[in-house]
MARTOR-114229 format. One record per residue (C-alpha): residue in three letters; x, y, z. Coordinates in pm, whole numbers. Example, Ala and Ser with C-alpha at 12.3 -4.5 7.8 and 13.67 -1.06 7.14 Angstrom:
MARTOR-114229
 code      x      y      z
  ALA   1230   -450    780
  SER   1367   -106    714
END
This chain:
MARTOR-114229
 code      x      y      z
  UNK   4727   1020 -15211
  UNK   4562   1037 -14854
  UNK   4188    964 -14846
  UNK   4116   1380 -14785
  UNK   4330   1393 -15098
  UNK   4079   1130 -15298
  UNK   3733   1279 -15189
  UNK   3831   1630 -15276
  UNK   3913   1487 -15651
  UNK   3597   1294 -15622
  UNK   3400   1597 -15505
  UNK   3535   1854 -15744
  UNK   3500   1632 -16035
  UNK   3130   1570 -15942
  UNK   3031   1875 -15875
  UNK   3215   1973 -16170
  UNK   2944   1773 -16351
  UNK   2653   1922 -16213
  UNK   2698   2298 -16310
  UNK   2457   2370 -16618
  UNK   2707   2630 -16762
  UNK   3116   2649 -16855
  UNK   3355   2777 -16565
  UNK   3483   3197 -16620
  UNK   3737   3167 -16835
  UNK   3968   3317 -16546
  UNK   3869   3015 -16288
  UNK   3922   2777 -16581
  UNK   4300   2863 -16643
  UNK   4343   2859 -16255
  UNK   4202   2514 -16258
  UNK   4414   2458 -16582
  UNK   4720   2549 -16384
  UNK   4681   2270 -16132
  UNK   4875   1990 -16134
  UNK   4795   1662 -16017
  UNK   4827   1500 -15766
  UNK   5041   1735 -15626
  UNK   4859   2061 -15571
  UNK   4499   1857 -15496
  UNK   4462   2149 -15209
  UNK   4373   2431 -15472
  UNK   4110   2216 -15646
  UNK   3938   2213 -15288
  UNK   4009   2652 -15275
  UNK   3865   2713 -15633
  UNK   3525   2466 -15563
  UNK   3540   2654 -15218
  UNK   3542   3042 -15359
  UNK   3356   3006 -15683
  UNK   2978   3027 -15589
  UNK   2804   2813 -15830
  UNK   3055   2535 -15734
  UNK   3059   2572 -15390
  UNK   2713   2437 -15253
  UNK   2721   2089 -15462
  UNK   3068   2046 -15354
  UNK   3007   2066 -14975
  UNK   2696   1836 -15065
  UNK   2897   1603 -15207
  UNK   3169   1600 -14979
  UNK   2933   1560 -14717
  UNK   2863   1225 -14898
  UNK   3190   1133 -14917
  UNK   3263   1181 -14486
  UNK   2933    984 -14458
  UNK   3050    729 -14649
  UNK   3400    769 -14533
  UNK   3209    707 -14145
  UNK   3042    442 -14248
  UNK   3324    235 -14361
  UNK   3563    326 -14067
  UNK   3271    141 -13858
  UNK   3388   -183 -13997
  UNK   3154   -228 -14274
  UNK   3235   -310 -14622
  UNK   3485    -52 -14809
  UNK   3232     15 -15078
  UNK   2882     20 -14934
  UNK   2576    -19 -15131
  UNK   2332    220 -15220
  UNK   2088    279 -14980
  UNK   1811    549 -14972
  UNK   1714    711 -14648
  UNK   1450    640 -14520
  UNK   1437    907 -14240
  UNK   1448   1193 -14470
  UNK   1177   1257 -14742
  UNK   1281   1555 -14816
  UNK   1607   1435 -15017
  UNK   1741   1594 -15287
  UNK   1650   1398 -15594
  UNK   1964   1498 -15753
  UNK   2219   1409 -15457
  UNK   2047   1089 -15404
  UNK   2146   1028 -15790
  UNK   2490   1141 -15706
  UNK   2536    897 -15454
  UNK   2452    656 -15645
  UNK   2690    738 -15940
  UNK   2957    794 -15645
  UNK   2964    460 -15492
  UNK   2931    305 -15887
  UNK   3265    555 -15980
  UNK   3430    421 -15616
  UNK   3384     58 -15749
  UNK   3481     75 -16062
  UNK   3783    363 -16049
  UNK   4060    315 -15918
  UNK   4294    588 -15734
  UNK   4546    584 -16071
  UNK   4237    602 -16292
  UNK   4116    868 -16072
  UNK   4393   1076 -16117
  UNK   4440   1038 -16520
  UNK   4023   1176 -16527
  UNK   4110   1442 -16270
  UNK   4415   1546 -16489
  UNK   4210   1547 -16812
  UNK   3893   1756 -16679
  UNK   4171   1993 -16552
  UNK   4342   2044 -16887
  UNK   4041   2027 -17072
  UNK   3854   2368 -17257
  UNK   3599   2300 -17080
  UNK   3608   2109 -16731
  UNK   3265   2115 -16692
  UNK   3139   1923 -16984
  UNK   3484   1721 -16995
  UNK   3374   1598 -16645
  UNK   2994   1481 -16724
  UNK   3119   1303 -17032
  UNK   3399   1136 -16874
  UNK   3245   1051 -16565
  UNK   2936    905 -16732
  UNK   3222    695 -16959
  UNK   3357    593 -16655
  UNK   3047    447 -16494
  UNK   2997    269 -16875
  UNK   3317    148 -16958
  UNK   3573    104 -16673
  UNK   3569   -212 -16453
  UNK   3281   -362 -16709
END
């Protein structure tokens, strides 16, 4: 997988996570339909074109290219959390994203990230598939 390929898994999955209510049944079975790694570019088109999706995935993609800049500067591949100072304004709930983004990017791995990508896909329901393996992730893997 190319690193595009990687923060549109990350991104979908997390914003996944965030939504307070299951997908349509009708965007579900698209998502269903997906298969991974292969067809990553229709992950990025349903988070894209389904409005309650698409907001907290450009946020969090928007993480990710930060991130993804800050690292092609030379600096350590995983940074650390750091809060910003310049804006007060922050969203409390992407700062907390962040965090649990660069805690997922230490501990999961690009083959680990595709088995959790494959089961949110397949799952009933992605959305609540994706905060309870996500949060297992940050528990359990690389402890």
């Amino acid at each position: 997988m190319n690193p595009t390929q990687i923060s549109e898994l990350k991104a979908f999955i997390f914003s996944l996570s965030q939504l307070d209510a299951p997908l349509p049944e009708n965007t579900q079975t698209k998502i269903r339909q997906i298969d991974i790694p292969s067809e990553i570019h229709k992950l990025h088109d349903i988070a894209s074109n389904y409005p309650p999706l698409a907001n907290m995935y450009k946020q969090v993609l928007g993480i990710l290219d930060d991130k993804a800049e800050y690292r092609s500067k030379g600096m350590s591949a995983i940074p650390q959390y750091q809060p910003d100072k310049r804006n007060l304004d922050v969203n409390n709930d992407l700062v907390e994203i962040e965090k649990k983004l660069i805690e997922f990017e230490e501990k999961v791995d690009d083959n680990n990230l595709i088995t959790i990508c494959s089961q949110i896909t397949q799952a009933l329901n992605s959305v609540e598939t994706a905060k309870f393996l996500i949060e297992n992730s940050l528990l359990n893997l690389g402890s």
